[in-house]
BALUM-344021 format. One line per 5 residues: number of its first residue (from 0); their letters; for each residue x, y, z of C-alpha. Coordinates in Angstrom, 2 decimals, always signed. Example, Ala and Ser with C-alpha at 12.3 -4.5 7.8 and 13.67 -1.06 7.14 Angstrom:
2
0> as> +12.30 -4.50 +7.80 | +13.67 -1.06 +7.14
//
This chain:
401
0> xxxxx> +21.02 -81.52 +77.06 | +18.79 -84.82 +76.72 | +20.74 -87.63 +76.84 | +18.95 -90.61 +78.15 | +15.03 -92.39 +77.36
5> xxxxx> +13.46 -95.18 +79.02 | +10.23 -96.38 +78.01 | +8.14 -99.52 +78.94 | +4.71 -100.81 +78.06 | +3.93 -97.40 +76.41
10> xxxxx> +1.93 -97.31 +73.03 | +3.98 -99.46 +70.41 | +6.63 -99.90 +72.89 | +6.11 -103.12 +75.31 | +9.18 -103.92 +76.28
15> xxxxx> +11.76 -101.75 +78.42 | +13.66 -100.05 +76.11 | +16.82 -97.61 +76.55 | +18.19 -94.95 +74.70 | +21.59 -93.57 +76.13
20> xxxxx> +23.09 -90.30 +73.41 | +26.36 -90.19 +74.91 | +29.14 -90.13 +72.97 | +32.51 -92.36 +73.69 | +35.24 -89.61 +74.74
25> xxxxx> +37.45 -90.62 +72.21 | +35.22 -89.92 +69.02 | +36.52 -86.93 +67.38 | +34.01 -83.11 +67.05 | +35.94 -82.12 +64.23
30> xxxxx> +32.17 -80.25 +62.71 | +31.50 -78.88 +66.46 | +28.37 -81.08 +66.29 | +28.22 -82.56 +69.85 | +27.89 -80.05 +73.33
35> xxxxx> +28.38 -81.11 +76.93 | +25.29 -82.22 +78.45 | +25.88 -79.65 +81.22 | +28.84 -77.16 +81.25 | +31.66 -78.15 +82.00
40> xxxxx> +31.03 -82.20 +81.42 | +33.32 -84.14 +79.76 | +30.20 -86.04 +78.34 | +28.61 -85.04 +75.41 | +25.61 -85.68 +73.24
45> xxxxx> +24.98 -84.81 +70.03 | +23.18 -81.29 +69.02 | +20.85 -83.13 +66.42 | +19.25 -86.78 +66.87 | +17.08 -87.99 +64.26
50> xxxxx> +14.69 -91.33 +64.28 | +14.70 -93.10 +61.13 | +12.77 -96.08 +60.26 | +9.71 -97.42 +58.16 | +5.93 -96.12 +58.48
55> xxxxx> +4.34 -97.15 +61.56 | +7.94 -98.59 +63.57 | +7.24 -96.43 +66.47 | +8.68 -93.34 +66.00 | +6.44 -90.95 +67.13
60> xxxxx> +5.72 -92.87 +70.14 | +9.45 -92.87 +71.41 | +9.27 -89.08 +70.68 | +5.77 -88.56 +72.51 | +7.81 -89.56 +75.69
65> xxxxx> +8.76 -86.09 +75.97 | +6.12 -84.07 +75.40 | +3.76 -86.76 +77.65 | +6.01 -86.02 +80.54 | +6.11 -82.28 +80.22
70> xxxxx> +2.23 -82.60 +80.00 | +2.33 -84.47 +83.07 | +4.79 -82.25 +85.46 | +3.13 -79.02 +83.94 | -0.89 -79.39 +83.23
75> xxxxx> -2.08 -82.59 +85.20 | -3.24 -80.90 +88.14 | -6.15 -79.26 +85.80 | -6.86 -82.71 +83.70 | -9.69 -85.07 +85.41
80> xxxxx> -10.08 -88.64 +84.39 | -7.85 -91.18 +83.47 | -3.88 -90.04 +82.18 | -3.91 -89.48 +78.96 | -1.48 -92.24 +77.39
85> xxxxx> -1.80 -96.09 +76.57 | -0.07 -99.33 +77.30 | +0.56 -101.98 +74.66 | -2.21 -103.63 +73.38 | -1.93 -107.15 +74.43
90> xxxxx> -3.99 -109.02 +77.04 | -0.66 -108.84 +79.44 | +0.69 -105.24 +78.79 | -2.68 -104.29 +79.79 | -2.18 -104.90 +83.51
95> xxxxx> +1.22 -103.87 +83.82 | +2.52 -100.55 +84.66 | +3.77 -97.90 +82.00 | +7.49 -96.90 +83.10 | +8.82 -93.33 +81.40
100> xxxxx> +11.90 -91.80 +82.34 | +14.30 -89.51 +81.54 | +18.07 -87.90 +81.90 | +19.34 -84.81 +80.96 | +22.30 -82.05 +81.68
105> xxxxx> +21.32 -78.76 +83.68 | +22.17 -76.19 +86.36 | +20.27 -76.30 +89.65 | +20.09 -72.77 +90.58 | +22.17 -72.46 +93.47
110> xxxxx> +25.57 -71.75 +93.60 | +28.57 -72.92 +95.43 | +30.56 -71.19 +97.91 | +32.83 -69.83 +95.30 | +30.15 -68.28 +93.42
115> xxxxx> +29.87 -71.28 +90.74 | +26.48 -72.22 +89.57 | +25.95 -75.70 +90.25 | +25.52 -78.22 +87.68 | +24.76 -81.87 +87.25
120> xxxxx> +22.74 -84.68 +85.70 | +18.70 -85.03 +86.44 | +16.86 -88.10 +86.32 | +12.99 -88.47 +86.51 | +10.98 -91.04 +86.41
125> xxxxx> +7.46 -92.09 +86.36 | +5.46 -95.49 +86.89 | +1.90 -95.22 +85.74 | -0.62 -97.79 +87.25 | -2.45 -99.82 +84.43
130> xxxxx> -5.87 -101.70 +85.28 | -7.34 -103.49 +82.00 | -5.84 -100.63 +79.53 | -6.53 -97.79 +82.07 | -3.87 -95.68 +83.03
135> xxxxx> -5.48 -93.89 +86.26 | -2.75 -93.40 +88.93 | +1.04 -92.90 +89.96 | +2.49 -95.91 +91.42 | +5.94 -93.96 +91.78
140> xxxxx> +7.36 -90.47 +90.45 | +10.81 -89.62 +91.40 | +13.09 -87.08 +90.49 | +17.15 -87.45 +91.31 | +20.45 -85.39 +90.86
145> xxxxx> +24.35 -86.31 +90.07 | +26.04 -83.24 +91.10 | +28.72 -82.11 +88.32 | +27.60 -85.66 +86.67 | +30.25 -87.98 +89.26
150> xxxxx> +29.00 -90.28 +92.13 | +25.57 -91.41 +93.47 | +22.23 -90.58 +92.36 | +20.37 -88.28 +95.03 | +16.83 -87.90 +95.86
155> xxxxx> +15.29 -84.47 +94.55 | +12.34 -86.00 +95.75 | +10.51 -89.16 +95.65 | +6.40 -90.11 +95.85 | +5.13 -93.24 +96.53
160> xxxxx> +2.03 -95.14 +95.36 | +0.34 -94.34 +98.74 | +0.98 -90.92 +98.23 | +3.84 -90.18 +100.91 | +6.00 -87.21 +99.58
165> xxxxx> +9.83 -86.92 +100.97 | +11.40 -83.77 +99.79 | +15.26 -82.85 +100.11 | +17.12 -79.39 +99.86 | +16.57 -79.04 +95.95
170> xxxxx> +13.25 -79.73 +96.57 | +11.75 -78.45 +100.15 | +8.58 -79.06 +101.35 | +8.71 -77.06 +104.48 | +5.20 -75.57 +105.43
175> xxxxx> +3.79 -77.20 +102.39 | +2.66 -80.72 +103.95 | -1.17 -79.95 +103.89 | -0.73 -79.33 +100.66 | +0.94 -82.91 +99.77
180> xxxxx> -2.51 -84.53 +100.65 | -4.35 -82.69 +98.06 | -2.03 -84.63 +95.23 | -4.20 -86.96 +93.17 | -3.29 -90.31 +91.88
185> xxxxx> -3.45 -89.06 +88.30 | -1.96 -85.74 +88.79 | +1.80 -84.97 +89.69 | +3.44 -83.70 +92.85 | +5.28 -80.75 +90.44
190> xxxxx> +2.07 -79.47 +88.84 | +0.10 -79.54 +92.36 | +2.66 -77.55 +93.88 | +3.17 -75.51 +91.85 | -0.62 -74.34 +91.99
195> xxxxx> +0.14 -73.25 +95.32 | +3.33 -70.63 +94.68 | +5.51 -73.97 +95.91 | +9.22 -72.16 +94.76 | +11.17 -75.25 +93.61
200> xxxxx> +8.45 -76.80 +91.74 | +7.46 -73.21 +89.87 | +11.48 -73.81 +88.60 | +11.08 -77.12 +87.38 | +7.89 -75.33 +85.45
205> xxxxx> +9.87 -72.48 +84.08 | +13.09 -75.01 +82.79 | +10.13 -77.62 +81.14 | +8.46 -74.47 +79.28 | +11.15 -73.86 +77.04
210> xxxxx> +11.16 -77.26 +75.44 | +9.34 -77.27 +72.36 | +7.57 -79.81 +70.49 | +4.69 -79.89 +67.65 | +3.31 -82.77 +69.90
215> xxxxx> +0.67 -81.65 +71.45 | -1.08 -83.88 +74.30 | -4.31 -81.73 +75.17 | -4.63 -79.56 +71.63 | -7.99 -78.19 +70.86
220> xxxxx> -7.44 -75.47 +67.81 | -6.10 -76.72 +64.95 | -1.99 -77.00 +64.53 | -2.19 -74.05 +61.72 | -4.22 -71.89 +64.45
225> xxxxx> -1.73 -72.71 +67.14 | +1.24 -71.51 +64.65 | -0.32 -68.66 +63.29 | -1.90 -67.09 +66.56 | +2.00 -67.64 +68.37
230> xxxxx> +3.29 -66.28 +65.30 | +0.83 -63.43 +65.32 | +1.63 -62.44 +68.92 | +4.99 -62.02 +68.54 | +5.98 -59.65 +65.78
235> xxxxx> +10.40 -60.88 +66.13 | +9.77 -64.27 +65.41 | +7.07 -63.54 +62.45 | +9.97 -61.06 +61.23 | +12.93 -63.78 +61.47
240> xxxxx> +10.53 -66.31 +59.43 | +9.45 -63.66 +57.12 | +13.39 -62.96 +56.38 | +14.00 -67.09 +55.83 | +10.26 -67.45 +52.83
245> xxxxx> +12.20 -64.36 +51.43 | +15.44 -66.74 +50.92 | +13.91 -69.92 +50.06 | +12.00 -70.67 +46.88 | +8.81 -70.34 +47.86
250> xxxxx> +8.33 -66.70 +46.07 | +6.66 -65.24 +49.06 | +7.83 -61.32 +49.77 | +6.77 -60.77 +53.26 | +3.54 -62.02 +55.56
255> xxxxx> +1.33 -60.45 +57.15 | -1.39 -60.80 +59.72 | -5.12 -59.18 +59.29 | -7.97 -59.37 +61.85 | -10.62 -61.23 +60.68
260> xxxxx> -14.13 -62.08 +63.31 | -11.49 -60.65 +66.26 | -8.81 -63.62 +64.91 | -5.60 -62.98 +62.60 | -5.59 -64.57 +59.40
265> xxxxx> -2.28 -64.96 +58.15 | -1.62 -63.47 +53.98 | +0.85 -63.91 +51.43 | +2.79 -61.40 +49.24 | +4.16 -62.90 +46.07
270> xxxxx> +6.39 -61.91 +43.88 | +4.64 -60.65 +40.42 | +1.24 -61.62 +42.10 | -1.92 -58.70 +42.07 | -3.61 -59.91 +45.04
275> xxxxx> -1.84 -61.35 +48.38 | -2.69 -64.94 +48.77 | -4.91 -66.93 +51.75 | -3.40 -69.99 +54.00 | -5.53 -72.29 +52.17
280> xxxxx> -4.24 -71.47 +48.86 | -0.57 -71.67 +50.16 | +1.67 -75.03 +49.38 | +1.59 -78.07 +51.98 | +5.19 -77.24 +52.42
285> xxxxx> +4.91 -73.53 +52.74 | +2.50 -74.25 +55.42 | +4.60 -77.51 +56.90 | +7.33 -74.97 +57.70 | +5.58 -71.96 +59.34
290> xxxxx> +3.83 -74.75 +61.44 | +7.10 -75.92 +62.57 | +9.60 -73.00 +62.59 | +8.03 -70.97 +65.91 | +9.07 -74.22 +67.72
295> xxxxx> +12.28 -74.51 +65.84 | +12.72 -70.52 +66.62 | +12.11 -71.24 +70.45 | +14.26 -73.44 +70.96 | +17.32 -71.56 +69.28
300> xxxxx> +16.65 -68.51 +71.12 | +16.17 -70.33 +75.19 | +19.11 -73.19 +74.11 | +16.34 -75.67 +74.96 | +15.11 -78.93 +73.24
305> xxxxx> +12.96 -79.08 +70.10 | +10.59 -82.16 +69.59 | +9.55 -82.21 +65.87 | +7.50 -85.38 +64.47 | +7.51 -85.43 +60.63
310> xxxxx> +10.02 -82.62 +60.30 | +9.95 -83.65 +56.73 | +6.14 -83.27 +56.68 | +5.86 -81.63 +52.55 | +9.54 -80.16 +52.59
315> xxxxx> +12.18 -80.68 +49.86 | +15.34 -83.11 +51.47 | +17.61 -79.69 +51.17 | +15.43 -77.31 +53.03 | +14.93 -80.21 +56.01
320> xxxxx> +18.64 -80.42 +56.01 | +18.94 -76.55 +55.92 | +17.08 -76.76 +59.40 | +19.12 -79.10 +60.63 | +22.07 -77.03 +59.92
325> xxxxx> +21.01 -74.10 +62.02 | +21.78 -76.27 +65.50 | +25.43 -77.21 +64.25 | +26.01 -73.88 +63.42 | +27.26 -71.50 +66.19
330> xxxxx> +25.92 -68.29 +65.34 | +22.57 -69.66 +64.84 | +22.64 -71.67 +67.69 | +24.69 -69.83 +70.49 | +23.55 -71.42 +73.86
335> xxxxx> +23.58 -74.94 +72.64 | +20.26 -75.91 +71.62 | +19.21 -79.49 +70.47 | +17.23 -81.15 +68.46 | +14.99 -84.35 +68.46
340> xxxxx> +12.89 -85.05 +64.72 | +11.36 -88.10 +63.22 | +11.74 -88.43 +59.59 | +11.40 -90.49 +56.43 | +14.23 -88.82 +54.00
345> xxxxx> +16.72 -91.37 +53.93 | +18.72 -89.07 +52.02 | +19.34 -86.85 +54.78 | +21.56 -89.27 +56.36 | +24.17 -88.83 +54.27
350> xxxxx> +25.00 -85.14 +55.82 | +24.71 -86.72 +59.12 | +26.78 -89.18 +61.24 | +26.72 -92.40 +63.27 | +26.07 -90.22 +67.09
355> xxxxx> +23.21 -88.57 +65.24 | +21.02 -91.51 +64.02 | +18.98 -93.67 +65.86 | +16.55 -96.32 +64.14 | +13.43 -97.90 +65.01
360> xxxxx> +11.63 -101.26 +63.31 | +8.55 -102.83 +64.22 | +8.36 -107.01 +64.51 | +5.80 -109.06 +63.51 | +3.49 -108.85 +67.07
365> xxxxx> +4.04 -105.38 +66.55 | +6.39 -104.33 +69.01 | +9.02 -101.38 +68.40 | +12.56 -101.57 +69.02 | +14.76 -98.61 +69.15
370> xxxxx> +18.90 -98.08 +69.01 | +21.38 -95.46 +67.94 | +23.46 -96.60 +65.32 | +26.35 -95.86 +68.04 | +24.85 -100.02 +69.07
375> xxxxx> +25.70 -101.20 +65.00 | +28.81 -102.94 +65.16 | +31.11 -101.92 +62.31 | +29.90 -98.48 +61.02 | +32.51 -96.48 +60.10
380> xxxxx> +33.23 -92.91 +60.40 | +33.65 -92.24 +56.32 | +30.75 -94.58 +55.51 | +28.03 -93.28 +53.57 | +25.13 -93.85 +55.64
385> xxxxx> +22.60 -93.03 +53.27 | +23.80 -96.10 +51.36 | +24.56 -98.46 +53.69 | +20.84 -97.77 +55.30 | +19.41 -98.50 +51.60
390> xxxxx> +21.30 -101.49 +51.60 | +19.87 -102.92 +54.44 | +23.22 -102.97 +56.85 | +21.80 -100.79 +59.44 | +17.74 -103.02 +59.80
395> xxxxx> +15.14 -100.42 +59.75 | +13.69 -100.70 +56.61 | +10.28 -101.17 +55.29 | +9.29 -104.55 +54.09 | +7.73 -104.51 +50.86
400> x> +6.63 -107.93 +48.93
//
């Protein structure tokens, strides 16, 4: 489970700003809506986190974080040029370097002496080297591990701006050190290695693969394509979402894929229509939640993280919060997956609580600030939050005049 973002000098974001998700041990789980972040843990974090705030405050830029540094880890070995992300855009930020960084809940993969899997807390971070607003090199990338959460941070392994390497038993390099000279200053140590059937970086890989996110760094087909060709490929998930547009009220009876130029082109069954009915000609909200729902889907299925921007993109308040349901409820959500969405329905807010919320603003030289509203003095567990946002006790609303 994510429980901890750091971001400096990145985008809207200029100065160093913290998000910690962990939840006080004495606030009650009456609604079973919070989950260890590893098992076992006595910490916890909440199983749905949503970013609330006006247009334009930065929300999509805290949430980029993620899907940035699985870009990075996975696919910059193959990317040439400068990386792919900005600083602020002031004459300083431009010369100063981009921090991103990172904390979450997981198992390691060994196991202990009595057989127990070995679990802990992960930290990785990355310092990008800026030169006049281009990002071209690693000044540091580090990854370290808490075992069972308790003590001292440890070294997974640590790279320096000149490029030295030092490893550690989580992360061996032995009879792979002509191999740590052919890391580039733009590319990282996990994504080289792993080009070269390295064993603990080919882990990290698998682990970062499950997140999901509509975020996508590198995309070249359109984001319908990219839903409709995953959904195409695999016939359990186009079932499971053919089952939920029978149940909500968008009169579709089933979909169905047909090969078109060698590509499937999704249609549309509906109820007490002649002719089955094109994407194009399908609602913005119809479409807004196939787009979305494969990544929702993933994430369910692996207990992994789901990224969504806009998860209100052209969907009705109750069907958003229908979504959000599916992660607090058990049978749906069995292995503890979580979720991470941007939205503008205020109204949503009132079927969530205070450990769920965080809200970002923009000031006037247009830089974002970020904070759960775990930071707001005085919120109460039976306020309404929906009201108490709309009233202007919680900051984070637009400014219209």
């Amino acid at each position: 489970m994510l429980y901890w973002i750091e971001i400096e000098n990145f985008y809207s974001i200029k100065e160093k700003q913290v998000l910690d998700l962990r939840i006080p041990d004495s606030v009650p789980d009456d609604e079973a809506r919070f989950a260890p972040i590893f098992p076992g843990s006595k910490e916890r974090v909440a199983k749905v986190v949503g970013i609330f705030g006006p247009n334009g405050s930065g929300k999509s830029n805290i949430l980029k974080t993620l899907p940035f540094l699985i870009w990075f880890l996975s696919h910059s070995f193959h990317h040439e040029g400068d990386v792919p992300c900005e600083a602020f855009n002031d004459r300083e930020s431009g010369h100063k370097p981009i921090l991103l960084a990172a904390e979450w809940g997981g198992r390691t993969g060994r196991t202990d002496a009595e057989g127990k899997q070995e679990v802990g807390a992960f930290r990785y971070e990355l310092l990008l080297h800026t030169e006049k607003w281009r990002v071209d090199g690693v000044l540091n990338e580090t990854m370290r591990f808490r075992r069972n959460g308790r003590g001292k941070w440890t070294r997974v392994f640590e790279r320096s701006k000149e490029g030295h390497l030092a490893g550690s038993e989580l992360y061996s390099l032995s009879g792979f050190t002509s191999v740590i000279g052919k890391i580039r200053p733009n590319a990282s140590c996990i994504a080289t290695l792993a080009q070269f059937e390295h064993e603990p970086s080919k882990k990290f890989l698998a682990v970062l693969k499950q997140i999901s996110s509509n975020i996508l760094l590198q995309r070249i087909d359109p984001p319908d394509q990219h839903a409709i060709s995953f959904l195409a490929q695999n016939q359990d998930v186009a079932a499971s979402l053919n089952d939920l547009l029978k149940r909500v009220d968008f009169g579709i009876e089933r979909m169905e894929f047909r090969p078109v130029n060698g590509n499937p082109v999704p249609m549309f069954h509906h109820r007490n229509l002649h002719v089955p009915m094109p994407w194009p000609l399908e609602s913005d909200g119809t479409r807004s939640f196939i787009r979305i729902f494969p990544w929702i889907y993933q994430a369910l299925q692996n207990g992994s993280l789901a990224v969504i921007d806009e998860i209100d993109r052209s969907l009705h308040t109750e069907l958003v919060a229908e979504i959000i349901g599916w992660f607090h409820d058990p049978d749906r959500n069995p292995h503890g997956a979580q979720l991470l969405f941007s939205c503008h329905q205020s109204a949503l807010l009132e079927d969530m609580v205070k450990e769920e919320v965080v809200l970002t603003e923009k000031d006037s030289q247009g830089r974002t600030r970020f904070y759960s509203l775990m930071e707001v003095k005085g919120v109460r567990r039976d306020d309404s939050l929906y009201r108490k946002y709309r009233a202007g006790a919680y900051g984070a609303l637009p400014i219209i005049g």
